[in-house]
Structures are given as structure tokens and as C-alpha cells.
C-alpha positions as CSV (number, residue, x, y, z in Angstrom):
1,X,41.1,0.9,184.2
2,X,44.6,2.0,182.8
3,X,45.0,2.9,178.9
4,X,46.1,-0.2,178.6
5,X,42.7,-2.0,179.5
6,X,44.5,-3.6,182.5
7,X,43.1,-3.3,186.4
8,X,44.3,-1.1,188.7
9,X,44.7,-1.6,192.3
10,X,44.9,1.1,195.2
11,X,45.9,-0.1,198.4
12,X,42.9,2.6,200.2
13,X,40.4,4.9,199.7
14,X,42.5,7.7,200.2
15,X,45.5,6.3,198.1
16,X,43.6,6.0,195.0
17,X,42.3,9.7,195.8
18,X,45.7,11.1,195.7
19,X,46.6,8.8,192.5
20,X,43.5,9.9,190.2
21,X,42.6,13.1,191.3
22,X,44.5,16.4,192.2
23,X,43.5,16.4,195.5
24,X,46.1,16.2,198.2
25,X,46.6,13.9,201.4
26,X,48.5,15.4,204.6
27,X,48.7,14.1,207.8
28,X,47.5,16.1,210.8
29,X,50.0,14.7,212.8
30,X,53.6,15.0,213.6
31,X,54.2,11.4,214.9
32,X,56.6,9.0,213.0
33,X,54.0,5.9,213.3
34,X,51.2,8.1,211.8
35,X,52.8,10.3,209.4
36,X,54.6,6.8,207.6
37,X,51.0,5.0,207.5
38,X,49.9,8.3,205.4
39,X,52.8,8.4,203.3
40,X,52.0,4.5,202.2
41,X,48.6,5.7,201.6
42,X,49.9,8.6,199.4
43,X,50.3,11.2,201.9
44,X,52.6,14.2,200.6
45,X,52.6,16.5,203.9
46,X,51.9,16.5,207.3
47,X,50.7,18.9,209.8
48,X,51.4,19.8,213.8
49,X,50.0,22.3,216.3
50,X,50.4,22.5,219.9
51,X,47.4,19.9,221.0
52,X,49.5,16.8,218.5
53,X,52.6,18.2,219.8
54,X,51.5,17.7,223.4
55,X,49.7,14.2,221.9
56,X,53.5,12.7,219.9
57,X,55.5,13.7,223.7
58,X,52.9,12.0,225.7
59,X,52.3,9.0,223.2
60,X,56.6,8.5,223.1
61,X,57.6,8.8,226.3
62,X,60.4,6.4,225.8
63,X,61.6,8.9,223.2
64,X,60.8,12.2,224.6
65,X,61.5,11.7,228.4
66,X,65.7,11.4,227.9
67,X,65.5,14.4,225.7
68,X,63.5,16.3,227.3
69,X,66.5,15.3,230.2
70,X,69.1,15.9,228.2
71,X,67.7,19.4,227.3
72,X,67.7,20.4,231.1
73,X,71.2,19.2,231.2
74,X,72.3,21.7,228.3
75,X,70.3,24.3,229.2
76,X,70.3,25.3,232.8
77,X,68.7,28.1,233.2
78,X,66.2,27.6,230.5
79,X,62.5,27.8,231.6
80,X,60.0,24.8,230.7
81,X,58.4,26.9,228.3
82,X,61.7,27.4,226.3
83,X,62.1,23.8,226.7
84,X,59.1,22.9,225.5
85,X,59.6,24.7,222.3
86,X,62.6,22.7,221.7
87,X,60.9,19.7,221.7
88,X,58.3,21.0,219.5
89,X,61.3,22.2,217.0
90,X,62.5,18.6,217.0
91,X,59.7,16.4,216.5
92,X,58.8,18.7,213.9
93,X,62.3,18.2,212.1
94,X,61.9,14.6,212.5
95,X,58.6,14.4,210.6
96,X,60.4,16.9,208.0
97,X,63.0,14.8,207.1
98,X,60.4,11.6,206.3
99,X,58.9,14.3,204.0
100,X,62.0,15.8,202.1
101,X,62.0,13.1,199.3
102,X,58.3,14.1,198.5
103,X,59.5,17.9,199.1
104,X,62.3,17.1,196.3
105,X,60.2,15.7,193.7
106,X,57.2,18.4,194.3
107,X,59.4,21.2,194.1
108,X,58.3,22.8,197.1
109,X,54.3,22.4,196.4
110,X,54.2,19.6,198.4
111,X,56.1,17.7,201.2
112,X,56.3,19.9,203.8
113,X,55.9,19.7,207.5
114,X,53.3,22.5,208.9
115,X,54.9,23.9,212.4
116,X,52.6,26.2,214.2
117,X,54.1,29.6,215.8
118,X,53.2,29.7,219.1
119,X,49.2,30.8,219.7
120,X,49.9,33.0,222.3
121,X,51.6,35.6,220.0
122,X,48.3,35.9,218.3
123,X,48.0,39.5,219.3
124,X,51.5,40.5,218.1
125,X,52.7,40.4,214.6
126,X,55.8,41.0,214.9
127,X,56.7,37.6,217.2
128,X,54.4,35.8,215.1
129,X,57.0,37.1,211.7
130,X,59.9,36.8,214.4
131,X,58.9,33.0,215.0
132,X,58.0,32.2,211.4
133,X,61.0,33.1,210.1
134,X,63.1,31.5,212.7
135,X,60.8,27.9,212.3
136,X,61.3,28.5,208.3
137,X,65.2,27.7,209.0
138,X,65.0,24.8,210.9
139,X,64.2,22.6,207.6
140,X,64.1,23.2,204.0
141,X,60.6,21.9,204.0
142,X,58.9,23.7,206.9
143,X,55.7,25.0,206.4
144,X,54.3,27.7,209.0
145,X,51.3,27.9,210.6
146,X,50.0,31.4,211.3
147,X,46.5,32.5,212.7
148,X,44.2,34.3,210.9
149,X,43.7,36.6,213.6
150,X,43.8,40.7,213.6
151,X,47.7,40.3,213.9
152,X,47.8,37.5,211.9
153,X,47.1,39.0,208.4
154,X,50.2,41.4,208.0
155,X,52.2,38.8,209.8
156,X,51.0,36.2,206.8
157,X,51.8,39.1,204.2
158,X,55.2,39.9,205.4
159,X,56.5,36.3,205.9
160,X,55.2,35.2,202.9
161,X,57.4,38.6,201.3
162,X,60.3,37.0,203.8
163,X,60.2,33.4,201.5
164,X,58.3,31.8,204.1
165,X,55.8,29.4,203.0
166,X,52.2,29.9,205.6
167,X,50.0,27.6,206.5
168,X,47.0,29.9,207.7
169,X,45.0,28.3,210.7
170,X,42.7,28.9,213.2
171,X,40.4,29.9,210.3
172,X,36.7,29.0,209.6
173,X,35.3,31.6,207.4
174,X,35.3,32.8,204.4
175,X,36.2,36.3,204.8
176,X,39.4,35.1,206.7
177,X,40.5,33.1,203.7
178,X,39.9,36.0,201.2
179,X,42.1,38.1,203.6
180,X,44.7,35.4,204.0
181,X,44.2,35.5,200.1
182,X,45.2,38.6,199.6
183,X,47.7,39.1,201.9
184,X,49.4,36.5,200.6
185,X,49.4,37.9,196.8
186,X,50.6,41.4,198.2
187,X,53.6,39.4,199.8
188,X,54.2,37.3,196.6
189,X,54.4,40.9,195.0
190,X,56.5,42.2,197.0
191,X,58.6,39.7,196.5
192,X,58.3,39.7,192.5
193,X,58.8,43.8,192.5
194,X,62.6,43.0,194.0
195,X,63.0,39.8,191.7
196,X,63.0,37.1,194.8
197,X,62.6,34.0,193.5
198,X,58.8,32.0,194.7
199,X,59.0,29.1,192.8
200,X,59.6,26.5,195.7
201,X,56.8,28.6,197.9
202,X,54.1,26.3,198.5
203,X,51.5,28.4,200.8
204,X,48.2,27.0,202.3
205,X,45.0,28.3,204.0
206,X,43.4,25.8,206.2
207,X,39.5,25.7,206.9
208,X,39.0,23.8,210.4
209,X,35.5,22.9,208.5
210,X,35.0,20.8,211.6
211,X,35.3,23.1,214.4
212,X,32.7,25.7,212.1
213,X,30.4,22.8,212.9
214,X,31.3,22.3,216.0
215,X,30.5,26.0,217.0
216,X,26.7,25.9,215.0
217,X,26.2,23.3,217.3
218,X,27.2,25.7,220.6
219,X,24.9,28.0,219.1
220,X,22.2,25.9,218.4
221,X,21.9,24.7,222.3
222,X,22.5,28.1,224.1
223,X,20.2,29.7,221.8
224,X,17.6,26.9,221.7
225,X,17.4,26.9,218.1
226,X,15.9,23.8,216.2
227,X,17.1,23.1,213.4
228,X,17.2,19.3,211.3
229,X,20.6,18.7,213.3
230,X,21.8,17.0,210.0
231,X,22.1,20.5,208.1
232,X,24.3,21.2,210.8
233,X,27.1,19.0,209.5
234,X,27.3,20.7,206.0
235,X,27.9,23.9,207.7
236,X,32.2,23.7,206.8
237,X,31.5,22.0,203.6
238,X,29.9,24.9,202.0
239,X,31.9,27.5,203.5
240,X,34.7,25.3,201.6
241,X,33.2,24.9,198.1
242,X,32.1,28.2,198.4
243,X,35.7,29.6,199.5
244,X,37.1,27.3,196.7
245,X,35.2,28.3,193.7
246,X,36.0,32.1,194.5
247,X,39.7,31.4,194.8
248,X,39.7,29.5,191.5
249,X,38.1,32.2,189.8
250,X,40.6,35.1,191.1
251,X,43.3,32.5,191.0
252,X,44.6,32.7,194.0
253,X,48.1,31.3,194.3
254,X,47.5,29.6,197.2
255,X,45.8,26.3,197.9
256,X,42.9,25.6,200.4
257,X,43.1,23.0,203.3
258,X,40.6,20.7,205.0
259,X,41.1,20.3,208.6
260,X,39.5,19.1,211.7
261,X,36.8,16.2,210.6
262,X,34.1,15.5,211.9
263,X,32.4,13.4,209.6
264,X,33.2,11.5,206.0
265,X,32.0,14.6,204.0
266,X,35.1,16.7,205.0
267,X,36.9,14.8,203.0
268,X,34.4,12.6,200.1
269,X,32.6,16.4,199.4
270,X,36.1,17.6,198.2
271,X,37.7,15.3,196.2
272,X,38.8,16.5,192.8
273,X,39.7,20.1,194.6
274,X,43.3,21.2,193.3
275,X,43.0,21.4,197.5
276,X,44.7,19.7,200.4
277,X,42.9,17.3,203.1
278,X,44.5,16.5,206.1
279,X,42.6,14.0,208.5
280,X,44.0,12.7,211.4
281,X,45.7,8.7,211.9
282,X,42.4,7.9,213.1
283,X,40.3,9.6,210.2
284,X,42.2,7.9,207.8
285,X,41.8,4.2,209.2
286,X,38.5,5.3,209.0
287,X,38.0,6.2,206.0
288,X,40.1,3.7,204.5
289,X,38.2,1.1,206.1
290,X,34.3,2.9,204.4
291,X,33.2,2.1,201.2
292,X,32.9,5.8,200.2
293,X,33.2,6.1,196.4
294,X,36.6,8.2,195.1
295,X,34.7,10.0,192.8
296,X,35.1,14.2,192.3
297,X,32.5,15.5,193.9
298,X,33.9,19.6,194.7
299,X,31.7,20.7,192.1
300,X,28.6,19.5,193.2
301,X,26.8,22.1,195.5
302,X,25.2,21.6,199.1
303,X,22.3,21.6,198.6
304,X,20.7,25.0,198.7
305,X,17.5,24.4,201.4
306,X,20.2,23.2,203.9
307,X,22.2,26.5,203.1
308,X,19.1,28.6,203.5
309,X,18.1,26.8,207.0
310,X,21.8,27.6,208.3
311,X,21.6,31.1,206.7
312,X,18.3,31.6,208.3
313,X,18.8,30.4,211.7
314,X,22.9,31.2,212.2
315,X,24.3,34.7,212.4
316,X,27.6,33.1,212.7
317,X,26.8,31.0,209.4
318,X,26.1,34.1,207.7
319,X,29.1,35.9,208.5
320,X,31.1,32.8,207.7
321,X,29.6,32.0,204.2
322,X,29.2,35.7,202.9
323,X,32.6,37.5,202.2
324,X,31.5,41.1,204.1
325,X,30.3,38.8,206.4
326,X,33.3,39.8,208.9
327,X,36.0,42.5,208.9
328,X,39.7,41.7,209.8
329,X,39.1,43.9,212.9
330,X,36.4,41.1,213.8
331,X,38.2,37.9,213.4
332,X,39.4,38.0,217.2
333,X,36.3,37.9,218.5
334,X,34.7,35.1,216.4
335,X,32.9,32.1,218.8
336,X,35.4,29.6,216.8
337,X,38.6,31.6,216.6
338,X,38.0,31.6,220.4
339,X,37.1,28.4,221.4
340,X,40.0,27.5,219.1
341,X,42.8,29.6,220.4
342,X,41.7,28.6,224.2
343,X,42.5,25.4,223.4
344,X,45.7,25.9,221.6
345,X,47.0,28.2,224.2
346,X,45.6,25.5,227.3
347,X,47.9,22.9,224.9
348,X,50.8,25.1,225.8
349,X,50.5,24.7,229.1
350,X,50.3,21.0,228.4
351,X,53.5,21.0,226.9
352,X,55.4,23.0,230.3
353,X,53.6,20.4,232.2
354,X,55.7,17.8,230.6
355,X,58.7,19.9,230.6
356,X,57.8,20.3,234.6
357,X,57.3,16.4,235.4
358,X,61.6,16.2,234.7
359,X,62.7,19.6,235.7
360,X,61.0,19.5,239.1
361,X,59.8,15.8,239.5
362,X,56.9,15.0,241.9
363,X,58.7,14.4,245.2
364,X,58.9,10.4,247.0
365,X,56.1,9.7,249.5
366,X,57.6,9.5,252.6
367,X,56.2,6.1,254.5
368,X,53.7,6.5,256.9
């Protein structure tokens, strides 16, 4: 009810989140359709990666086939690989521009586009600073996405001293958001020290809470553990609410972000977070269609027997939920930073393979 005793209506779920709560709603997608379906619904960013960039050029053909022609055209001598990262630049300022209103009246917290450096640089600092800063130009409202690898914590510290706003991915744990964390206040500092101006930064640190599941559950069947499978699914949720609360008590200026659902609670368990969730198109028909109460629940805990059964039976959970629990040096070598960077780098090769299907199209049959 309004002050005014009169009814309110919200046209979703997720729309009457983002008007009575601080939590955020970003799409994790880069397609027009999508991204304009979440901005109806209250949507204030949007996010890509290789996999949805692969997903938008396959899914628009009509769109993406003459560029991708007209590309080869102006660029002769360009590889498929440089080729594809042009298409990935544009689609990415397309979705930015849908944002920039949003980006106007949030002064930079919100209404950016998240554009993801390329995952094979995530050995290599400086090409992941190199790229970020070079992504950070194409629109005033990029976000970039930056792995929270070995490399990628001084890359995060040095573009965030650089102006560039970070989205931190392939992270799943919460030592790797305290060290995004920090790196990210050390740039900041920087930055203050020489009087740069951070106002409009608006940096984030993802939690792919989903893929942390995803990875108990690899566990659980090569290692034969047995386990209620149900605790299995609260595994991202408390590395979040646990992340949260001790970023809200250092106060941390940087938000976190939920990513990679795999069931209602990644987004219902967070509400009332000063937090972002991004689900995908299909999440958010989902959701929208539930009958999931909007009510804060951030604040409540897991409960703690089904943190003790995944602390008991899951080395991975404890490194993941306990801040020592992994150093920097580790991150690389963590079952879902690699499952996850396989499939970003596979995506890559995705995207030449569209690239290759009009530089060097399949030759005509001959008859028999």
C-alpha cells in the first residue's frame, strides 16, 4: 500500500523487487529482445560474456551475417578472431545505448553494459588492463568484466586506478571476492591520492552462485559422497550472504552480483541486498511467472545443519565459505574457475566459427 492508502500494482515479481527494495535487476544478456523485456520489468544493467555473445550472433543471423560480411570487406587481412571481437564490441554498444538513459539518471551506479575481456588473457595482466581499458572507451557506460584469477587481481586493481569500472567474474568463493575487494579499494586510492574523480565508478563482483553448485555436485558423484542432494543447492547462497554481510561490515565500495541460476533461491534468498541479480531472459519469465513472495529475505541465514553437512562433506565448500580458505596463488586451480574458463575460452572458438562460416564458406556439393 502507498502512503496514501491507495493499491499498488507491479507488472512482475521482479519489477516490484526493484521498486520496493534496493536490490538491483540486470540482464545476463546482451540481446536487444531480452535486455528490453528486463528493462520493462525494472532492469537497470545488463551483462555479456563470450557463451551470450556466441548465443545474440547465432540467435540474429539476419543482423549479424551482413556485418559480419561487411567486416571482411573492410578488413582484409583481419583474422576471424579479430573479427569476432568486433562483433562482440558492437553488440555490446548496442545494448549500451538502450542502457545510457538509466546510466544518466543513476550517475554511473547503475545502467551499464558488462563487456567481458577476452578469457584467454587470463594468465596475463597486462592484456587483460590493455583490453579493459580499450573496452572502457567504446561507451560511456561500459562495465568490464575481469576474472578473478592469479592475473586477474592486479589487473582489477590497476583498471579500477585507470577509471575503469570492473565487473569481477569467473568467481565463486569468498576469498576471491575479499581479494577483488581489496584490490579494488587500493585502486580507488590510488585514484583519491592523485585527486581523480570516482564518483560515476560503479564497480561489481559477481558470484556465479550457480556454477559453485554445479561443481558440489561434480564432486559429490566422482567422490561418491551422499549427501541430502537438497543442501546441495544452498551451497552459492551462503557463500553469498556470507560474502555480503562481511562486505557490509568493512564497507566495501563495491556491490556484489548474483549470477548463473540455477534455482529460485538465487534470486528470492537475496532480496533486500544493496546487491545486484542478474538472471537470464529465461530466469526471468520464470520467475515472473512463480508466486514467490518479494519480501527481504538477505538477512535471514541458511540454515546452519545444511552449512555443516556441506562443510563436513566438501573440501571445495570449505575453501569457498571460509576467507583463508584459498590464497590468490590458488584461484587458478579451483574445480569451478576451471570448468568455467573452459567453457569461456571453447565460446571463443564459437565465435571464429561464425566468423569462418562467411570468410571461408562451406564449398557447393558438386552433383553426383
Amino acid at each position: 500500500m502507498s502512503s496514501a492508502g491507495t493499491s499498488v500494482t507491479y507488472r512482475s515479481p521482479l519489477h516490484q523487487m526493484t521498486q520496493t527494495t534496493a536490490t538491483c535487476l540486470w540482464n545476463d544478456s546482451a540481446a536487444i529482445d531480452e535486455l528490453t523485456y528486463a528493462i520493462e520489468n525494472g532492469a537497470v544493467g545488463a551483462t555479456c560474456n563470450p557463451v551470450i555473445a556466441a548465443a545474440v550472433l547465432a540467435g540474429d543471423t539476419a543482423t549479424w551475417r551482413p556485418r559480419t560480411q561487411t567486416l571482411l570487406g573492410e578488413l582484409p587481412t583481419a583474422t576471424e578472431d579479430t573479427i569476432a571481437w568486433k562483433l562482440v564490441e558492437e553488440l555490446s554498444v548496442r545494448a549500451a545505448r538502450l542502457l545510457e538513459p538509466i546510466f544518466e539518471t543513476h550517475h554511473g551506479r547503475n545502467g551499464r553494459l558488462s563487456i567481458q575481456t577476452d578469457p584467454r588473457f587470463f594468465r596475463n595482466s597486462a592484456a587483460i588492463v590493455e583490453q579493459a581499458l580499450a573496452f572502457s572507451r567504446l561507451a560511456p557506460n561500459m562495465i568490464v568484466k575481469i576474472p578473478v584469477t592469479r592475473a586477474g587481481i592486479p589487473a582489477i586493481e590497476e583498471a579500477t586506478y585507470h577509471g575503469v569500472s570492473i565487473n569481477a567474474t569467473v568467481c565463486f568463493t569468498l576469498p576471491q571476492c575479499v581479494a577483488v575487494a581489496e584490490a579494488v579499494e587500493r585502486g580507488l586510492r590510488r585514484r583519491e591520492q592523485e585527486r581523480k574523480d570516482i564518483a560515476p565508478m560503479g564497480p561489481v563482483c559477481t558470484i556465479m552462485v550457480g556454477r559453485l553448485d554445479d561443481w558440489l555436485k561434480v564432486v559429490m558423484e566422482r567422490d561418491g559422497i551422499t549427501i541430502d542432494p537438497g543442501h546441495l543447492e544452498w551451497a552459492g547462497v551462503a557463500v553469498f550472504k556470507k560474502t555480503y554481510g562481511i562486505f557490509r561490515e568493512r564497507g566495501y565500495r563495491i556491490r556484489l552480483l548474483s549470477a548463473a541460476f540455477r534455482n529460485h533461491m538465487h534470486w528470492s534468498e537475496f532480496i533486500g541486498a544493496d546487491a545486484v541479480i542478474s538472471p537470464t531472459y529465461a530466469w526471468q519469465k520464470r520467475l515472473n511467472a512463480g508466486d514467490i513472495k518479494v519480501i527481504p529475505r538477505i538477512d535471514v541465514p541458511v540454515d546452519p545443519p545444511v552449512v555443516d553437512d556441506l562443510l563436513a562433506h566438501f573440501a571445495d565448500f570449505r575453501r569457498a565459505y571460509s576467507e583463508d580458505g584459498l590464497s590468490v596463488e590458488e584461484f587458478d586451480s579451483f574445480g569451478a574457475t576451471r570448468r568455467t574458463l573452459r567453457q569461456f575460452c571453447a565460446a571463443c572458438g564459437d565465435l571464429n566459427a561464425f566468423v569462418r562460416d562467411a570468410m571461408i564458406p562451406e564449398p557447393a556439393r558438386q552433383p553426383a
